[in-house]
RODO-2510 file (C-alpha; in nm, 4 decimals, decimal comma):
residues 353
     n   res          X          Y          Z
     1     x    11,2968    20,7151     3,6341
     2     x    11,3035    20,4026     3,4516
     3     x    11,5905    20,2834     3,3461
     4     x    11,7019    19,9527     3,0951
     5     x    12,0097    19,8130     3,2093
     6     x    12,0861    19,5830     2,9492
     7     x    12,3677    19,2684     2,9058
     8     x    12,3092    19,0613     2,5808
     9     x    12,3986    18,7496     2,5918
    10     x    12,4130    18,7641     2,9480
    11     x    12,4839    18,3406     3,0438
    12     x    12,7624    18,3770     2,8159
    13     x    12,9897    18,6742     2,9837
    14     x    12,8659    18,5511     3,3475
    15     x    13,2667    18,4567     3,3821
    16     x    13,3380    18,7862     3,2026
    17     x    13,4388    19,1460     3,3249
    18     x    13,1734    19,2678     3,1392
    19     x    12,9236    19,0771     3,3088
    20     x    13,0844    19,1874     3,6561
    21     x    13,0774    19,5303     3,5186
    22     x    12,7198    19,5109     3,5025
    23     x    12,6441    19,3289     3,7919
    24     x    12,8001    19,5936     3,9643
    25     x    12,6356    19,8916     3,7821
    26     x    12,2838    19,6831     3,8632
    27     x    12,3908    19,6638     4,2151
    28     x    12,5022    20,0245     4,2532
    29     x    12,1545    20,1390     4,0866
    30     x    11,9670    19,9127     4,3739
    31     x    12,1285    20,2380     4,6333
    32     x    11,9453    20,4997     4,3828
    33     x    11,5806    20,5275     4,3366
    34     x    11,5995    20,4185     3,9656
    35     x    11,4097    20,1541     3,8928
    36     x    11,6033    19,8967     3,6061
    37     x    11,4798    19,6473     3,4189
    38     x    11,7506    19,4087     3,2332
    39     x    11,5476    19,3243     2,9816
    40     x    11,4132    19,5017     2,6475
    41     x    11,1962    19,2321     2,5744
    42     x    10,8046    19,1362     2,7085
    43     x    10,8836    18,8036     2,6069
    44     x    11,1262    18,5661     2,4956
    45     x    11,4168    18,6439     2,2785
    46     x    11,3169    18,4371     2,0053
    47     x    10,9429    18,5684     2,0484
    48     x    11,0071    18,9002     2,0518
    49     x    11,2663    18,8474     1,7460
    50     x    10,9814    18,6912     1,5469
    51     x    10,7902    18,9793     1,6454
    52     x    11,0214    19,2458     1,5280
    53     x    11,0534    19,0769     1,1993
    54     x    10,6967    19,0681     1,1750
    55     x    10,7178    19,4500     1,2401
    56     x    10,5664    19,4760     1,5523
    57     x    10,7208    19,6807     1,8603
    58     x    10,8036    19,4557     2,1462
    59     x    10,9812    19,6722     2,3850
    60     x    10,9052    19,7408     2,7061
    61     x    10,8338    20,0995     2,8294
    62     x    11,1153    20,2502     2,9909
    63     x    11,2832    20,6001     3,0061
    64     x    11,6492    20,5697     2,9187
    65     x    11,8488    20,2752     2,7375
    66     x    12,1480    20,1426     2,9185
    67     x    12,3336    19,8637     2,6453
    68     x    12,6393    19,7142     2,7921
    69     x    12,7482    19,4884     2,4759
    70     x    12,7793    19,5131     2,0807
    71     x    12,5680    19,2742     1,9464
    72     x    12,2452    19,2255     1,7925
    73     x    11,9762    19,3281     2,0768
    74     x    12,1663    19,6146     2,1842
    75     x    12,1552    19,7317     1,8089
    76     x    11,7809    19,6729     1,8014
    77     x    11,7605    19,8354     2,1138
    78     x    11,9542    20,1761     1,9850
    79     x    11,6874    20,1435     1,6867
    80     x    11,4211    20,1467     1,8948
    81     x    11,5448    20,4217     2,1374
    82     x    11,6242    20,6532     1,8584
    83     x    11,3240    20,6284     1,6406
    84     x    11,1619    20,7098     1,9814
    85     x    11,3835    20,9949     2,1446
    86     x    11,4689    20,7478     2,4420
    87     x    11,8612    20,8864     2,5308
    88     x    12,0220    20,6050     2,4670
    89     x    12,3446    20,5160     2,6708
    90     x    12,5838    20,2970     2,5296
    91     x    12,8487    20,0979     2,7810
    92     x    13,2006    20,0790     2,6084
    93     x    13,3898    19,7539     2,7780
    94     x    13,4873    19,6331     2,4372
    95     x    13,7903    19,8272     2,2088
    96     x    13,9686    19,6824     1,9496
    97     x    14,2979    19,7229     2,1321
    98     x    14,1725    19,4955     2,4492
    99     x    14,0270    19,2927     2,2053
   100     x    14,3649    19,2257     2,0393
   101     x    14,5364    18,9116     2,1951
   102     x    14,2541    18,7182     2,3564
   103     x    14,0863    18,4790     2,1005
   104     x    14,2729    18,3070     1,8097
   105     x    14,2225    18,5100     1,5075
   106     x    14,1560    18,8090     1,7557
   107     x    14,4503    19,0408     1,6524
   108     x    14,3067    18,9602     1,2684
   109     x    13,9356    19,0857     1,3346
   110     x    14,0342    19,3565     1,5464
   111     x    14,0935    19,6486     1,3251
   112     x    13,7598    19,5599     1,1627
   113     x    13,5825    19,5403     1,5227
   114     x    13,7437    19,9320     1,5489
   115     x    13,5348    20,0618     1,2186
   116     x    13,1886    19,8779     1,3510
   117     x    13,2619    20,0013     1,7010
   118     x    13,3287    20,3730     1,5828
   119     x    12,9438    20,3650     1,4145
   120     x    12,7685    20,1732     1,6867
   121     x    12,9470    20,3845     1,9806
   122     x    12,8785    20,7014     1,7422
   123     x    12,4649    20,6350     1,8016
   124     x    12,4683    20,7105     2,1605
   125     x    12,3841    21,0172     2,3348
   126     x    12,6124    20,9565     2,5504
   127     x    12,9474    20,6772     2,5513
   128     x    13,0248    20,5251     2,9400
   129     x    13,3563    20,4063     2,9539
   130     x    13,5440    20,2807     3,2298
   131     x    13,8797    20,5328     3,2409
   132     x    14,0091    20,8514     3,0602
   133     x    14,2817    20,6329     2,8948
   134     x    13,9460    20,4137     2,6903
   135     x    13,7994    20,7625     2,6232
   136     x    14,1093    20,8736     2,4406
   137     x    14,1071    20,5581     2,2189
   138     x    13,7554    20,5852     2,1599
   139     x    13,8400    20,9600     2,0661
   140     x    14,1176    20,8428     1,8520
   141     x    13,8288    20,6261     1,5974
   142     x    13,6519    20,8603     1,6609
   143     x    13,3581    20,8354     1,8208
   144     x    13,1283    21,1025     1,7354
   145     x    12,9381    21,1413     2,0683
   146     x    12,9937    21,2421     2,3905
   147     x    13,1955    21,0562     2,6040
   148     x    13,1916    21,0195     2,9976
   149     x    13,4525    20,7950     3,2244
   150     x    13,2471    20,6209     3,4856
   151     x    13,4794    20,4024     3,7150
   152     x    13,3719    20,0121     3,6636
   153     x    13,3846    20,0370     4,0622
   154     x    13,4503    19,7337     4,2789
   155     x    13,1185    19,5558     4,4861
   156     x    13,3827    19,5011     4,8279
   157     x    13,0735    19,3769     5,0176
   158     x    13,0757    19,0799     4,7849
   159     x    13,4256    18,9830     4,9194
   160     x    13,3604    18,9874     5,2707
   161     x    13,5082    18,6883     5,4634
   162     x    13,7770    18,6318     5,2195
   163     x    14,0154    18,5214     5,4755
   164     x    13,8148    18,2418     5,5698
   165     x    13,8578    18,0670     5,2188
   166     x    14,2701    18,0353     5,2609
   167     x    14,3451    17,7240     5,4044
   168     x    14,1035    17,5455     5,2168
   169     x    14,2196    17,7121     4,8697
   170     x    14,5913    17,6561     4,9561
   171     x    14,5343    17,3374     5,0610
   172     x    14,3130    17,2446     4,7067
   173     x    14,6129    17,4334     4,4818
   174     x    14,9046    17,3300     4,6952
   175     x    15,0370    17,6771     4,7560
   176     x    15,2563    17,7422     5,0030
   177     x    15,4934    18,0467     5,0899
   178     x    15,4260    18,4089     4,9227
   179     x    15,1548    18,2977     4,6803
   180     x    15,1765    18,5709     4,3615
   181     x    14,8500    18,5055     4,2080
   182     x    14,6102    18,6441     3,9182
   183     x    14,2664    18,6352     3,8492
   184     x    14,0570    18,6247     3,5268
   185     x    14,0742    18,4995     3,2215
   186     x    14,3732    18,3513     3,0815
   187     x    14,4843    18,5634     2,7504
   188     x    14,7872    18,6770     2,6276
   189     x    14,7112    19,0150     2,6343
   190     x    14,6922    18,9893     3,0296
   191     x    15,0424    18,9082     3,0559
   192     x    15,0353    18,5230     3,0408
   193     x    15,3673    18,5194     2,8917
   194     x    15,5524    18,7325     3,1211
   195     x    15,3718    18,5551     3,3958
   196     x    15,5417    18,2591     3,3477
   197     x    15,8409    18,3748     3,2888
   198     x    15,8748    18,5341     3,5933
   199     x    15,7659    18,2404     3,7812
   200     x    16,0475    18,0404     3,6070
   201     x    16,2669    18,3159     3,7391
   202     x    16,1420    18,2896     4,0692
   203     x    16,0837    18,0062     4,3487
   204     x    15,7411    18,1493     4,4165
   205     x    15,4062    17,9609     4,3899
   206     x    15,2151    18,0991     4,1212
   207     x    14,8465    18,0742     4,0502
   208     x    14,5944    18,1903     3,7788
   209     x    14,2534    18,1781     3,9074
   210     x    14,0354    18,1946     3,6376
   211     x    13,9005    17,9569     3,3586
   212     x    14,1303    17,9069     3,0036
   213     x    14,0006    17,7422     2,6941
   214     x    14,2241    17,4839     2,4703
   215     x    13,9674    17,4555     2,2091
   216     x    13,9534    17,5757     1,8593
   217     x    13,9301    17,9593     2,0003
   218     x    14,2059    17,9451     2,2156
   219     x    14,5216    18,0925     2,1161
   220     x    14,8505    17,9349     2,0650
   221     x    15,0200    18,1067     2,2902
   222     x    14,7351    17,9851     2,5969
   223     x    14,7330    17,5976     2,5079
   224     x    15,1164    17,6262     2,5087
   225     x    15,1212    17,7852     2,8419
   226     x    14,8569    17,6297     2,9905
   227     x    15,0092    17,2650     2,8229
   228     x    15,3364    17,3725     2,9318
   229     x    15,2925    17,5028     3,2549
   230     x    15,6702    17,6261     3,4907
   231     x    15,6232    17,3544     3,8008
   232     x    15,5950    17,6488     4,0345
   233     x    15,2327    17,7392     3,7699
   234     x    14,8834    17,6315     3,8911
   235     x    14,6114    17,7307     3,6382
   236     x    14,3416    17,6916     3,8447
   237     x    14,0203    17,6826     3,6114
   238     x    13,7109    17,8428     3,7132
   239     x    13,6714    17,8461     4,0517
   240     x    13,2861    17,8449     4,2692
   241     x    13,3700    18,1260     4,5229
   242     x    13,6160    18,4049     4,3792
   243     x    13,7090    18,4998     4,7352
   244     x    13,8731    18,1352     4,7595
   245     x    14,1607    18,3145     4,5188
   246     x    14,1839    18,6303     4,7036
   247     x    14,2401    18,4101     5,0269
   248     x    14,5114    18,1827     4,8859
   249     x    14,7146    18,5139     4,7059
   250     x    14,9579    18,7124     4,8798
   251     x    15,0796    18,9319     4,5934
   252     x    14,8635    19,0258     4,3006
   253     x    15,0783    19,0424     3,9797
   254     x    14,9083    19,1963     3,6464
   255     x    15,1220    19,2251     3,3691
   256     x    14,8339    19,3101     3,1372
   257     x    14,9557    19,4802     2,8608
   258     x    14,6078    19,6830     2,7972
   259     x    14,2915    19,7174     3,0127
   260     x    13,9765    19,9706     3,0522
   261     x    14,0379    19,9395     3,4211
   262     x    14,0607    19,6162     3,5348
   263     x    13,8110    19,5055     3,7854
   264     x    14,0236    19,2246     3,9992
   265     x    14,3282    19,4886     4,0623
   266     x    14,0646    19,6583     4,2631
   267     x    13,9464    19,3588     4,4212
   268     x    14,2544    19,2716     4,5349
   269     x    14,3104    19,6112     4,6432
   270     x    13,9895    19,5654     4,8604
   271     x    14,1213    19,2715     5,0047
   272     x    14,4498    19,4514     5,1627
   273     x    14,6892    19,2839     4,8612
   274     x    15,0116    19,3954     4,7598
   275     x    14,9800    19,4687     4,4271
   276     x    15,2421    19,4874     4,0843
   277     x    15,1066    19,5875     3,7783
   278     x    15,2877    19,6702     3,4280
   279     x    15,3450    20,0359     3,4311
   280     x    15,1027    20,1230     3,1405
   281     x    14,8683    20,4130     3,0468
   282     x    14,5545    20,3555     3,1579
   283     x    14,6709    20,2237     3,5736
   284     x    14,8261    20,6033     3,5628
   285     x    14,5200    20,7813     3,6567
   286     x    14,4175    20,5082     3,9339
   287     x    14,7293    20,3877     4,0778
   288     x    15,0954    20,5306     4,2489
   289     x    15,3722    20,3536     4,2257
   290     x    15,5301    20,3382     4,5940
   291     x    15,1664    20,4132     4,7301
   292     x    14,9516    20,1582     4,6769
   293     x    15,1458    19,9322     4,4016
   294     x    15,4405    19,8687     4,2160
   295     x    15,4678    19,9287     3,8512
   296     x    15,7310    19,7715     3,6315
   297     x    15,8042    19,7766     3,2429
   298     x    16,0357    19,4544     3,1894
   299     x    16,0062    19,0537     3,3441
   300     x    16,3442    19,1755     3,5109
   301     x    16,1681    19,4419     3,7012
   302     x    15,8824    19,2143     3,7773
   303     x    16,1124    18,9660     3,9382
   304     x    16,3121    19,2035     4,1607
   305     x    15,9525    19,3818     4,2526
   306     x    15,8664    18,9941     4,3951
   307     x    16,1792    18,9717     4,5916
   308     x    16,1188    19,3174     4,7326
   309     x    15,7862    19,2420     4,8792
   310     x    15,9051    18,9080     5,0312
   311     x    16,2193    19,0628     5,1623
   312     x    16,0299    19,3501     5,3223
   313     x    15,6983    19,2706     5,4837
   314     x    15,6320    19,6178     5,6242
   315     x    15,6169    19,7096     5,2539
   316     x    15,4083    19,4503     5,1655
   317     x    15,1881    19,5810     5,4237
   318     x    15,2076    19,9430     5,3720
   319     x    15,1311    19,8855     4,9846
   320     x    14,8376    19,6749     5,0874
   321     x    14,6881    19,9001     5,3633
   322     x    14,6929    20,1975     5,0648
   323     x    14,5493    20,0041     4,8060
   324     x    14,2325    19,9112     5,0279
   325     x    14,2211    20,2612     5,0845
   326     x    14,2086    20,3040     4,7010
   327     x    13,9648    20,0773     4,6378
   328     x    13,7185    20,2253     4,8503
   329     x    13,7238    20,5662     4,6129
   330     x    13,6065    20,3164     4,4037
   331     x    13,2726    20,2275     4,5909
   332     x    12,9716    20,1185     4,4490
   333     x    12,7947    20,4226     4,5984
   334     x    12,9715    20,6531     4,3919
   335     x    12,9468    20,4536     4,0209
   336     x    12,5692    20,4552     4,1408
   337     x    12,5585    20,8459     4,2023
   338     x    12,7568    20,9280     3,8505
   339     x    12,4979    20,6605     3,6597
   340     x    12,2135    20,8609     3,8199
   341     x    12,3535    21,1779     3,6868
   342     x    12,4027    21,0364     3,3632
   343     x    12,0512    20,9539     3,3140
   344     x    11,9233    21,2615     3,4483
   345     x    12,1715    21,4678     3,2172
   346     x    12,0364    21,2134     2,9068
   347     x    11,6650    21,2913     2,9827
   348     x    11,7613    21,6580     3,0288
   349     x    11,9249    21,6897     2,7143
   350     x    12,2376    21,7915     2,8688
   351     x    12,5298    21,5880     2,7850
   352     x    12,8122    21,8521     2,7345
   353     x    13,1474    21,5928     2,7599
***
């Protein structure tokens, strides 16, 4: 089988969860006997663009269409697929509501991002998503095709050796003590606000590890933050090695207010981390609160979550030891063995949700 995994725009969303989403989904495929190409085109994009408008097919032969984005090519791509009964499989990492909050103007285009996501989701055979809580909102459009949860998974090969990055990421940062740390983008809708107010609550070091833009896209409330940093802040930028950050962290706070999944919970889960999360929908069907986390609801309960873990080391421990164990449902193995049956179901015509 034959299968197009494709990321538009890939350069772009390297720094992106969608890229790692793929990454990973290319990486699990590499443990199946499915051979992927990334690419729809022969040529170049802006050959093979002059060559659609000239008419002419330019795709390259393959037996099921894997888009990962929204944009342009993957539109051509569903085209294509459809005119030629290749099952098309469309990736959804983007909904309006995690859309909301990022970019300035963001919360403005979203609801119209929701109607042209309901049509372009609504060509697929078949809609991948990474939890049931993004399956319910793409329900609640809706989405008129089937729709499957496939975990995003977490690649915990890629984050071997971790522990050797510390002292040199400590050292860069100047973190010392329980480091609470994040990683990925900086957005509002992550929880930058609450962040940093719990790290003016606290006598913690904090760091963001992940890159931040103060340009004309950025949002008010990130060039304030970012501008404005508590003293006990570090916003990091991007960083070369991502294990440097999961070295350097002790607890992994993620006051997100929405996600799919989130990708770095479970890395830091792979890495052994204590980790406290905002006690919303979609980290219900992953995570247990006493288990392998600690959920909380107001800065307050954030703060007093911080003071339990430093106060109590065994827990910090215990909470780490679980999570690793939860990451590790969460293997590439298995997001390669439910793609697989995807496809096979998509060829097979049998795509009952």
């Amino acid at each position: 089988m034959r299968v197009l995994n494709y990321l538009e725009f890939a350069s772009q969303l390297e720094r992106s969860g969608i890229g790692t989403s793929t990454d990973q989904q290319r990486a699990a495929l590499a443990t199946t006997d499915v051979d992927v190409v990334t690419s729809p085109w022969p040529k170049s994009v802006s050959e093979s663009a002059s060559e659609l408008l000239r008419g002419n097919c330019v795709f390259r032969d393959y037996d099921v269409a894997h888009c990962n984005l929204i944009g342009p090519g993957s539109v051509a791509v569903a085209r294509h697929a459809k005119r030629n009964d290749i099952p098309l499989v469309l990736h959804s990492h983007v909904t309006r509501e995690d859309f909301a909050e990022s970019f300035r103007g963001s919360n403005t285009i979203a609801p119209v991002l929701g109607k042209y996501l309901k049509w372009f989701y609504s060509q697929a055979d078949v809609v991948l998503c990474p939890s049931e809580y993004t399956k319910r909102v793409l329900e609640s459009y809706p989405v008129d095709a089937p729709i499957r949860p496939v975990s995003n998974g977490v690649d915990a090969e890629s984050l071997d050796g971790f522990e050797d990055f510390r002292d040199e990421y400590r050292e860069k940062f100047d973190l010392e003590g329980m480091t609470v740390f994040l990683v990925g983008n900086v957005f509002e809708r992550k929880g930058l606000t609450t962040f940093c107010n719990v790290a003016k609550a606290t006598d913690y070091d904090f760091a963001w590890f992940g890159p931040y833009d103060t340009g004309p896209h950025a949002s008010k409330t990130v060039k304030y933050w970012v501008e404005n940093a508590p003293a006990n802040v570090t916003f990091t930028g991007w960083i070369d090695d991502i294990r440097g950050a999961y070295g350097a962290g002790d607890v992994y706070l993620f006051p997100t207010k929405n996600e799919n999944q989130g990708i770095a919970v479970l890395e830091a889960m792979a890495c052994g981390k204590a980790v406290v999360l905002r006690d919303i929908p979609v980290f219900e069907e992953f995570y247990t609160h006493g288990h392998d986390c600690l959920k909380c609801e107001t800065d307050e309960e954030f703060v007093r979550a911080l003071e339990l873990l430093e106060n109590d080391p065994d827990l910090r421990k215990r909470l780490g030891e679980n999570a690793r164990e939860t990451a590790a449902e969460h293997s590439l193995e298995r997001v390669g063995d439910r793609l697989v049956e995807t496809y096979e179901d998509a060829l097979a015509g049998n795509l009952d949700e």
